[in-house]
N, C-alpha and C positions, 0 to 999 in steps of 0.2 A: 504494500500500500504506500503510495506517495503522500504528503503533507507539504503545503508549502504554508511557513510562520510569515506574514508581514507584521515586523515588528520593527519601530526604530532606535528602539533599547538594543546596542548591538552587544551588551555582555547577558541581557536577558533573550534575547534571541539565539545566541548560542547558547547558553543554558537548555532553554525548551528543546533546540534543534540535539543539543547531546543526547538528553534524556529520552528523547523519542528515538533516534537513531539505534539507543540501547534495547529498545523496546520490540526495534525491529523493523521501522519506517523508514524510508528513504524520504528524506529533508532537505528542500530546498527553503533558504531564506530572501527576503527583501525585506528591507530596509523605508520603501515608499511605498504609496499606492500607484502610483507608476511605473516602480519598477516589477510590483508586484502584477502589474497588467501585463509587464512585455512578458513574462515567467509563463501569465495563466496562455497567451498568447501560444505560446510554442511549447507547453506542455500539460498532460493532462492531470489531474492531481484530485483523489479520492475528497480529501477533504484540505478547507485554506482555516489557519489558524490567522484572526485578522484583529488587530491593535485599533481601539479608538479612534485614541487620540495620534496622530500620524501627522509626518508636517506635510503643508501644501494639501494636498484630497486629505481628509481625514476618512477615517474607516467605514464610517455610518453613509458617507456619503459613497464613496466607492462601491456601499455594499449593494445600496441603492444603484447606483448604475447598471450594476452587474445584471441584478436580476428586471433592470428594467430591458436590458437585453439578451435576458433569457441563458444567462449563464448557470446550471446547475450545478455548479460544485459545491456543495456541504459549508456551511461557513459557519464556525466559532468563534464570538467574540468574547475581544479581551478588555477589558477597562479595569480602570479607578472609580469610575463611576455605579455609586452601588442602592442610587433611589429608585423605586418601583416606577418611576415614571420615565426613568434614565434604559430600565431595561426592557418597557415596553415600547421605548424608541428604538433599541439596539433591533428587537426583532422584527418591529414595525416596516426597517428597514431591509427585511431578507435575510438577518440572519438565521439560523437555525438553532444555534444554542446561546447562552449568554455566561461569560464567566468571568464575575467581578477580582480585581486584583486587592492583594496578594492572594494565591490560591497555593493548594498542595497539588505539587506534581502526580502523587494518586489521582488525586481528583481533573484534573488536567485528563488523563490518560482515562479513565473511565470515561468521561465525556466523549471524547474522541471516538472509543469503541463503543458507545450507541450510536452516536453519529453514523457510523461506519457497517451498524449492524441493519439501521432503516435499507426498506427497500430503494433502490438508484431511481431519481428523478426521468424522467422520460429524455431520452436521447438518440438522433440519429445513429441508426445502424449501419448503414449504406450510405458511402459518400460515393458520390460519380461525378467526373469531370469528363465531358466527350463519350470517349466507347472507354473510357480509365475507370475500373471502381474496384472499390474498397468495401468489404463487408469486414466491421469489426468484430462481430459474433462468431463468425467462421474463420477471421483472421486471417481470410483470403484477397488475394488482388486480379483481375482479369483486364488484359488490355485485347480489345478487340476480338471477343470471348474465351481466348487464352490464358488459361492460370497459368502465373508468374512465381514461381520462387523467392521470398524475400528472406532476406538475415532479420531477427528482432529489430536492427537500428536501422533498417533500410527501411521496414515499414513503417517505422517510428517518426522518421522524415516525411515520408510521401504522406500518411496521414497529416502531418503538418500543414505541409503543401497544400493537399488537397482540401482542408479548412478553410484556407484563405485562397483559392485561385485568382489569379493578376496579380496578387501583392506578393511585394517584394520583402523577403526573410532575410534578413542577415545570418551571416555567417553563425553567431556569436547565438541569435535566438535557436539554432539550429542545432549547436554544439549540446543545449539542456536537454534537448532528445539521445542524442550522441552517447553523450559522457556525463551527463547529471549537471552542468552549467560550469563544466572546466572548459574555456575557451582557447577549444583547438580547434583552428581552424584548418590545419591541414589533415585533421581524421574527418570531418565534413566532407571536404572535398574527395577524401577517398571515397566514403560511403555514397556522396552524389554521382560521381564517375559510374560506381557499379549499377546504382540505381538508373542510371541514366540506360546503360548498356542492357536493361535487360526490359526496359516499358517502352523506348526510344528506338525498338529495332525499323528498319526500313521495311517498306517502304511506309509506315505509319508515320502520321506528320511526329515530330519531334515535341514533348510539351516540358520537359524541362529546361528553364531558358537561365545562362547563367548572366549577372549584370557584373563587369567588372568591378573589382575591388569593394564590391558590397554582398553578393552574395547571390540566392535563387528567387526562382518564382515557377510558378505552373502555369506556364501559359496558355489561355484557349487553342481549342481543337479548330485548324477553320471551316 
């Protein structure tokens, strides 16, 4: 199960991010609600552990964003804030659970695992670009009704891709599919080459487009 913390407590968000990592999570941190946008952006994550009080977007409003466009990932919030009229904003908001600070890491961690044990909010299963689709349930890719072969990180990217088709990924959001947001970019560019070589054969138009010195895109079918 993945988690990502935005917290801008950066000795309390490694804190949280150890203790969960011990527990068994895979942990991604941010620091903002924009950096925690470009994260949810290029990768998928069971449930987001989300701060308040946050500089620039604060939490409550981010969270409000989120679900104003229909983002389902799980969302625990974290405050100081601990009046009953503070916590029926926090959910009023979209979040899903509320938990006022200072808390026990127990408690932190049970929260989580309800969060985790509800049924998964409704979500596309089939993404398709052109004659390109992706079924996440089957964990299958077909180009022009051809099942494809992928490595785990190869699907991991092309899902990405195909999320956002026309826009442009950088290297770097690509890399937290990759390698968990260690920015390498020349293991990207390995896995895109392969990926390339195997949805990209001829006489099929080409839909991975690369933009120099910034990164990918999925480009339309014509």
């Amino acid at each position: 199960m993945r988690i990502l913390v935005v917290e801008d407590d950066r000795k309390a968000a490694r804190l949280v991010s150890k203790g969960l990592e011990e527990a068994g999570f895979i942990v991604d941190i941010a620091y903002t609600a924009e950096a925690g946008e470009r994260k949810l952006k290029a990768v998928s994550y069971d449930v987001m552990v989300l701060d308040w009080l946050l500089p620039g977007t604060d939490g409550a409003a981010f969270c409000r964003d989120l679900r104003a466009r229909a983002v389902s990932t799980r969302i625990l919030m974290l405050t100081a804030k601990d009046s009953l009229e503070d916590r029926v904003a926090g959910l009023k908001a979209g979040a899903d659970d509320y938990l006022t600070k200072p808390f026990a890491f127990a408690e932190l961690l049970a929260r989580l695992e309800a969060l985790l044990r509800r049924s998964p909010l409704p979500r596309a299963d089939v993404l398709q670009v052109g004659d390109l689709t992706l079924d996440l349930a089957r964990h299958e890719v077909t180009r022009a009704g051809v099942r494809l072969k992928l490595t785990p990180r190869e699907f991991a990217i092309l899902e990405t891709l195909m999320r956002r088709p026309g826009e442009l990924l950088t290297r770097s959001a690509l890399a937290d599919q990759v390698c968990g947001g260690l920015d390498d970019s020349n293991l990207v560019d390995v896995h895109v080459c392969h990926l390339r070589k195997k949805i990209d054969q001829p006489p099929l138009d080409s839909l991975i487009q690369t933009v120099w010195g910034s990164g990918y895109r999925l480009g339309m079918p014509r």
